[in-house]
C-alpha positions as CSV (number, residue, x, y, z in Angstrom):
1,X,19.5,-31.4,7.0
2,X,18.5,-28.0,8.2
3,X,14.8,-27.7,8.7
4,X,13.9,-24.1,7.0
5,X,10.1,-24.4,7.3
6,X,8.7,-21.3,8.2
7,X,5.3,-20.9,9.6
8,X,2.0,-19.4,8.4
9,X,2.7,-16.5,11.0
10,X,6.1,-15.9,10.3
11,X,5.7,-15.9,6.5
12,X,3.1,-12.9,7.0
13,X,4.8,-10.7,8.4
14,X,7.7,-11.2,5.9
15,X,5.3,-10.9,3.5
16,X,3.8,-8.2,4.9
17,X,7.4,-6.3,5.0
18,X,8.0,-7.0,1.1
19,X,4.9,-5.6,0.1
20,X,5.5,-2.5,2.4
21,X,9.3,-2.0,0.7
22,X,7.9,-2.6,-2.9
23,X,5.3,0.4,-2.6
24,X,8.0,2.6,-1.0
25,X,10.0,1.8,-4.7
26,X,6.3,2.6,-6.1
27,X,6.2,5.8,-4.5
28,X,10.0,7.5,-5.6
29,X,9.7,5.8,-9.1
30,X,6.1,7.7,-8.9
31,X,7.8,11.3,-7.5
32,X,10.8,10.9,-9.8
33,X,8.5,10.4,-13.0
34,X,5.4,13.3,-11.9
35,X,6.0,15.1,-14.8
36,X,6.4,12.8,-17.7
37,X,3.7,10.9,-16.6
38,X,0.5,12.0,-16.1
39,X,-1.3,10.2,-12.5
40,X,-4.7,8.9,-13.7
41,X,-2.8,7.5,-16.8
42,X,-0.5,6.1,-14.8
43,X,-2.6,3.8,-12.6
44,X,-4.8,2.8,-15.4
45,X,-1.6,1.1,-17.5
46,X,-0.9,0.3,-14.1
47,X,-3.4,-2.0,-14.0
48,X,-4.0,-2.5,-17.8
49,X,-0.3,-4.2,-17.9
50,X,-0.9,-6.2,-14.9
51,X,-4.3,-7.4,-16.6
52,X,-2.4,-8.8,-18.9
53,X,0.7,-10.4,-17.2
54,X,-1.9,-12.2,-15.0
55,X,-4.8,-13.5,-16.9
56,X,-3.2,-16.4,-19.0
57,X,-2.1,-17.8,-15.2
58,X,-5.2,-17.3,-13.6
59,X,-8.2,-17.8,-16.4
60,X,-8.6,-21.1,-15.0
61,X,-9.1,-19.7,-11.4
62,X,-10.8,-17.3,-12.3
63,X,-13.7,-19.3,-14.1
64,X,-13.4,-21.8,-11.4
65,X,-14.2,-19.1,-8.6
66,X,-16.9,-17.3,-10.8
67,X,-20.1,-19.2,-9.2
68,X,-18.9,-17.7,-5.9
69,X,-17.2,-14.4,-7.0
70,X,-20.5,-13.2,-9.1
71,X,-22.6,-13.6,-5.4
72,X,-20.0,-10.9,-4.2
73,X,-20.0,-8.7,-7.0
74,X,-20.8,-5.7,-4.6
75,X,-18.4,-6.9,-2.2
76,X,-15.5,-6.8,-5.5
77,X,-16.7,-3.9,-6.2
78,X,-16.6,-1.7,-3.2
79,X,-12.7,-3.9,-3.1
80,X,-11.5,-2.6,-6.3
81,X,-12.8,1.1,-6.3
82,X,-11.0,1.7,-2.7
83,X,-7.6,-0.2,-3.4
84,X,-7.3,0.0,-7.1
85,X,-9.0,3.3,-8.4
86,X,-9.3,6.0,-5.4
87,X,-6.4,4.9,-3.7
88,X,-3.8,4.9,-6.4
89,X,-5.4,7.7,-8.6
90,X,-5.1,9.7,-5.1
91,X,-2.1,8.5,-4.3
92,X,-0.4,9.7,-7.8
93,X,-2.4,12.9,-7.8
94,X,-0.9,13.8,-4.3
95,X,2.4,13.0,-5.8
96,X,2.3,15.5,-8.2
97,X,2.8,19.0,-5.5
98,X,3.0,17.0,-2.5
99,X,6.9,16.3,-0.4
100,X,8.4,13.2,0.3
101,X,8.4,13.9,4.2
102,X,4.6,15.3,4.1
103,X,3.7,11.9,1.8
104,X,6.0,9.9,4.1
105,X,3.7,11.3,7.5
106,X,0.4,11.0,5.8
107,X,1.2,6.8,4.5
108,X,2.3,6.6,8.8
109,X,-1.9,7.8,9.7
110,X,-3.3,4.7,7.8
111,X,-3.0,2.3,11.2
112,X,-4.6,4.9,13.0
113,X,-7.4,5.0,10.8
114,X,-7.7,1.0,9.9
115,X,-9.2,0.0,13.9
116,X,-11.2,3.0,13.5
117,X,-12.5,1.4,10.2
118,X,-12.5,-2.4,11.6
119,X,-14.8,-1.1,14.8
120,X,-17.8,0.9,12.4
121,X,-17.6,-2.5,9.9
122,X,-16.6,-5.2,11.8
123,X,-16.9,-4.3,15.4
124,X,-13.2,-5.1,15.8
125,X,-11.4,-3.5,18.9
126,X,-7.8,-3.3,19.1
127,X,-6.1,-4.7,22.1
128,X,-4.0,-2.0,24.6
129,X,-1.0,-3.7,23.4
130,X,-2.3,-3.5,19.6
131,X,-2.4,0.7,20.7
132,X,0.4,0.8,22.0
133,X,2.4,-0.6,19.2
134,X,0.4,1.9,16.8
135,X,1.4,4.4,18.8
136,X,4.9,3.2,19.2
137,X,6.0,3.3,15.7
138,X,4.0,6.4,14.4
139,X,6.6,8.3,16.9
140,X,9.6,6.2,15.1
141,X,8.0,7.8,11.9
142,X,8.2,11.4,13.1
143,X,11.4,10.7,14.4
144,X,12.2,10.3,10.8
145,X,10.4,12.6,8.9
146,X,11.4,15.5,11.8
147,X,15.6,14.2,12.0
148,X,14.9,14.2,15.6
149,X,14.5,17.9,15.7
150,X,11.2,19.7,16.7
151,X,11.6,22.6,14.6
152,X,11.5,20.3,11.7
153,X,8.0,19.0,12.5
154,X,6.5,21.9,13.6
155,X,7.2,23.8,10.6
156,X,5.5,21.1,7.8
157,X,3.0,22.7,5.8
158,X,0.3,21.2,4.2
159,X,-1.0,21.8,0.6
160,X,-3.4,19.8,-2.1
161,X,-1.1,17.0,-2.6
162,X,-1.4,16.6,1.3
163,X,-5.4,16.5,1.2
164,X,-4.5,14.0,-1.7
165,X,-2.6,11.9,0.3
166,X,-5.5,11.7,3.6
167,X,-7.9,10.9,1.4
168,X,-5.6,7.9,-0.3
169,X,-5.0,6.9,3.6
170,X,-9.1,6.1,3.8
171,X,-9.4,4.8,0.9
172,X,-6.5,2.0,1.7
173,X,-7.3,1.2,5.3
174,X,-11.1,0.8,4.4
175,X,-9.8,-2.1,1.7
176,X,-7.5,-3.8,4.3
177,X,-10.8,-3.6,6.4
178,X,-12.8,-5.2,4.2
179,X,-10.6,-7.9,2.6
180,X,-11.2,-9.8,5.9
181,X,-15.2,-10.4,4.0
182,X,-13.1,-12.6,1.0
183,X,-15.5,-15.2,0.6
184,X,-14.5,-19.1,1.1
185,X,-13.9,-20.3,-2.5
186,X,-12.0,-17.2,-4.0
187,X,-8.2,-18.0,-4.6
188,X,-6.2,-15.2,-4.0
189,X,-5.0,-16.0,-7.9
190,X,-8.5,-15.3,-8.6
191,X,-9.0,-12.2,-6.3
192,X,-6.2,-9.7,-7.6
193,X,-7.0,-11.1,-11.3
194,X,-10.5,-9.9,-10.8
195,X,-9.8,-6.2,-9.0
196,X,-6.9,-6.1,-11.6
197,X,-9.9,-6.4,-14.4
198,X,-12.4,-4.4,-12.9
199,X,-9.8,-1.9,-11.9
200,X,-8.8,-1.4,-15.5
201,X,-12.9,-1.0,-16.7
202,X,-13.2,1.3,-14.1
203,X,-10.1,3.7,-14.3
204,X,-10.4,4.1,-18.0
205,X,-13.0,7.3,-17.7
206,X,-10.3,8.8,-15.7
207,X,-8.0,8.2,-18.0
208,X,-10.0,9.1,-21.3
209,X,-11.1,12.2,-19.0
210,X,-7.4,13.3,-18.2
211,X,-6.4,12.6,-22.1
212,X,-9.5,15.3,-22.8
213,X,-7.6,17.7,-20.9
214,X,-4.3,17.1,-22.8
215,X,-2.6,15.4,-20.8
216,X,-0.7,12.9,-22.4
217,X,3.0,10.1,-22.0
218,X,5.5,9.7,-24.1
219,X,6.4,6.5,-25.4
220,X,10.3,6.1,-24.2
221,X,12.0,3.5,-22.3
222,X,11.8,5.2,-18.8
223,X,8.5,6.0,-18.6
224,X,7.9,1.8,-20.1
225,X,10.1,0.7,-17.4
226,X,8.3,2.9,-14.8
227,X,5.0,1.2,-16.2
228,X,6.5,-2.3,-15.4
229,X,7.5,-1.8,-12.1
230,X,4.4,-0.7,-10.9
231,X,2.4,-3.2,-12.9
232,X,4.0,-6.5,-12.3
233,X,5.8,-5.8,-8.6
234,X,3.6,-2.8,-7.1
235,X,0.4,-4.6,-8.4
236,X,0.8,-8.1,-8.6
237,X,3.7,-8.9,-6.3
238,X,3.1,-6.6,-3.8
239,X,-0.8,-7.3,-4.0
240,X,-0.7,-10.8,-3.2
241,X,1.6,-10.5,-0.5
242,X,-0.3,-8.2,1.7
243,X,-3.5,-9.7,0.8
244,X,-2.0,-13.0,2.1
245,X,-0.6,-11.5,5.2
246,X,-3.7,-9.4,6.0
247,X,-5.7,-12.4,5.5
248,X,-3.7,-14.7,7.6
249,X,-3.1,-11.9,10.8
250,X,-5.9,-9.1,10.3
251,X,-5.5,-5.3,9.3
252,X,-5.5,-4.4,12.9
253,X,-2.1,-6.4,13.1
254,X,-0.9,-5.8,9.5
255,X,-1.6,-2.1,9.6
256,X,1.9,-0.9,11.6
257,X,4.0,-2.7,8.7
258,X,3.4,0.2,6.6
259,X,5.2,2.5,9.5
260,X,8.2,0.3,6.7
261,X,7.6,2.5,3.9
262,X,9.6,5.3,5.8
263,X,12.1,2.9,6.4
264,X,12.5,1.6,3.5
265,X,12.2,4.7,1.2
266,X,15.1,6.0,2.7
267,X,17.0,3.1,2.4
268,X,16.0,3.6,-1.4
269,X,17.5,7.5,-1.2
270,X,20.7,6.0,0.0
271,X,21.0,3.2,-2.7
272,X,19.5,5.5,-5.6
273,X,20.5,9.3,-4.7
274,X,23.3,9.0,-2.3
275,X,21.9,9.7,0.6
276,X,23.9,8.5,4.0
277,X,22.4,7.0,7.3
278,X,22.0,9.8,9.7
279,X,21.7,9.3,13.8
280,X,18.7,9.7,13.5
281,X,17.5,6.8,12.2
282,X,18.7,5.0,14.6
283,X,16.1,5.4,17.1
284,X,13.4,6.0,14.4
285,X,14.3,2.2,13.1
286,X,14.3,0.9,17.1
287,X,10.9,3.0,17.4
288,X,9.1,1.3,14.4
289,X,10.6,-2.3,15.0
290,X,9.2,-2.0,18.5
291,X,5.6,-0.9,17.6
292,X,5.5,-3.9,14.5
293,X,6.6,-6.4,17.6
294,X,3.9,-5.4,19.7
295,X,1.2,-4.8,17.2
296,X,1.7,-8.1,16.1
297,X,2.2,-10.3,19.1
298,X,-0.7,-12.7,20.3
299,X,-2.7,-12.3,23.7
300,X,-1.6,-15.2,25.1
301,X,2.0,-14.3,24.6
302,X,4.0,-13.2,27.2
């Protein structure tokens, strides 16, 4: 019988990979639906749906943990506000003027920003071959976002969905920082059931705030569907799987799987809107791999 046991390592970076695909879906299905549904209502049903799908599996964890969860209540905090509330309410915001290509190069800074983050919290240094991997695929991004040609990049433009977007890139590589403090005794059932809670306490003066203004959703099937995608896979699926793989490998080393969301987005164009493989992917793809492998690889490994 065929032995298909994969290892703790290996089932990271997988992992790692399926949460970096399912935020690329977030982000179209956020683009595509900027104007029926407004961004700081969108990440609070976000996480109000999610609330919901998750707390009759995890009540029991969730009381279980308590004891050791309520000693890190700062530590939850700071967690939730960065990944849930600034992050996503950036993140949507940005989405509203910003480009897919400008989005798609701001989402390819946060492993640049993540060691810088690990060193002033953690005194964390990355290794040359941990650099040179970040370095690596952040050119298979450009390659990308540019089609190879240099005219392309040099004439980006930046607006206030860009700013958006920078801030959105702090805001997530300081939570990947930190989730390495997840104190012994928290389930990871019992950790996305608890930012997925506070999240939800915590965006709802947004939302109320952006109601005032008259900002408001319909009630129709797409903008429902859009609401489930991004509760149950962007939240909870995509959630525990790079919570699991950060965990088990470090941001440092997780970071350069987001250099994916490129990837994978336009693998998303070309399945949703048509859109053909051009040459220059090709080395864009090879670029990124190549960074991921060395990011990721051990010291001692030759």
């Amino acid at each position: 019988r065929a032995n298909l046991k994969v290892d703790s390592t290996t089932l990271s970076y997988l992992l790692l990979a399926m949460s970096s695909a399912i935020w690329a879906g977030n982000f179209v299905v956020a683009r595509a639906m900027h104007g029926d549904i407004p961004p700081l209502t969108l990440n609070f049903y976000r996480w109000g749906v999610a609330l919901i799908v998750l707390a009759p599996f995890a009540i029991r964890s969730v009381i279980a943990d308590w004891p050791v969860l309520r000693q890190h209540l700062k530590w939850l905090l700071a967690l939730t506000m960065s990944g849930v509330v600034l992050f996503h309410s950036f993140v949507y915001t940005a989405l509203q003027t910003t480009t897919a290509i400008n989005a798609g190069l701001m989402i390819a800074v946060i492993p640049i920003f993540i060691p810088g983050v690990a060193w002033v919290i953690h005194r964390d240094r990355p290794t040359a071959r941990q650099m040179a991997g970040i370095v690596a695929s952040i050119a298979g991004v450009l390659v990308i976002i540019s089609r190879a040609d240099l005219d392309v990049l040099a004439s980006l433009t930046f607006q206030a969905g860009d700013l958006w977007m920078l801030a959105a890139v702090a805001m997530w590589a300081f939570y990947s920082v930190i989730l390495k403090d997840r104190p012994d005794g928290v389930s990871a059932k019992t950790l996305v059931v608890s930012i997925a809670g506070a999240g939800v306490v915590l965006t709802a003066p947004l939302y109320l705030w952006e109601l005032g203004r008259g900002l408001t959703m319909d009630i129709n099937v797409a903008n429902l569907v859009t609401i489930g995608y991004v509760a149950v896979f962007a939240s909870i699926v995509a959630y525990f799987a790079w919570n699991r793989g950060v965990a088990e490998i470090g941001a440092i080393r997780a970071g350069p799987f987001l250099h994916l969301l490129p990837v994978f987005s336009a693998l998303l164009a070309m399945a949703f809107l048509g859109e053909r493989v051009e040459i220059f992917h090709i080395p864009g793809v090879a670029l990124i791999v190549t960074g991921i492998w060395l990011a990721t690889r051990s010291d001692h490994e030759s």
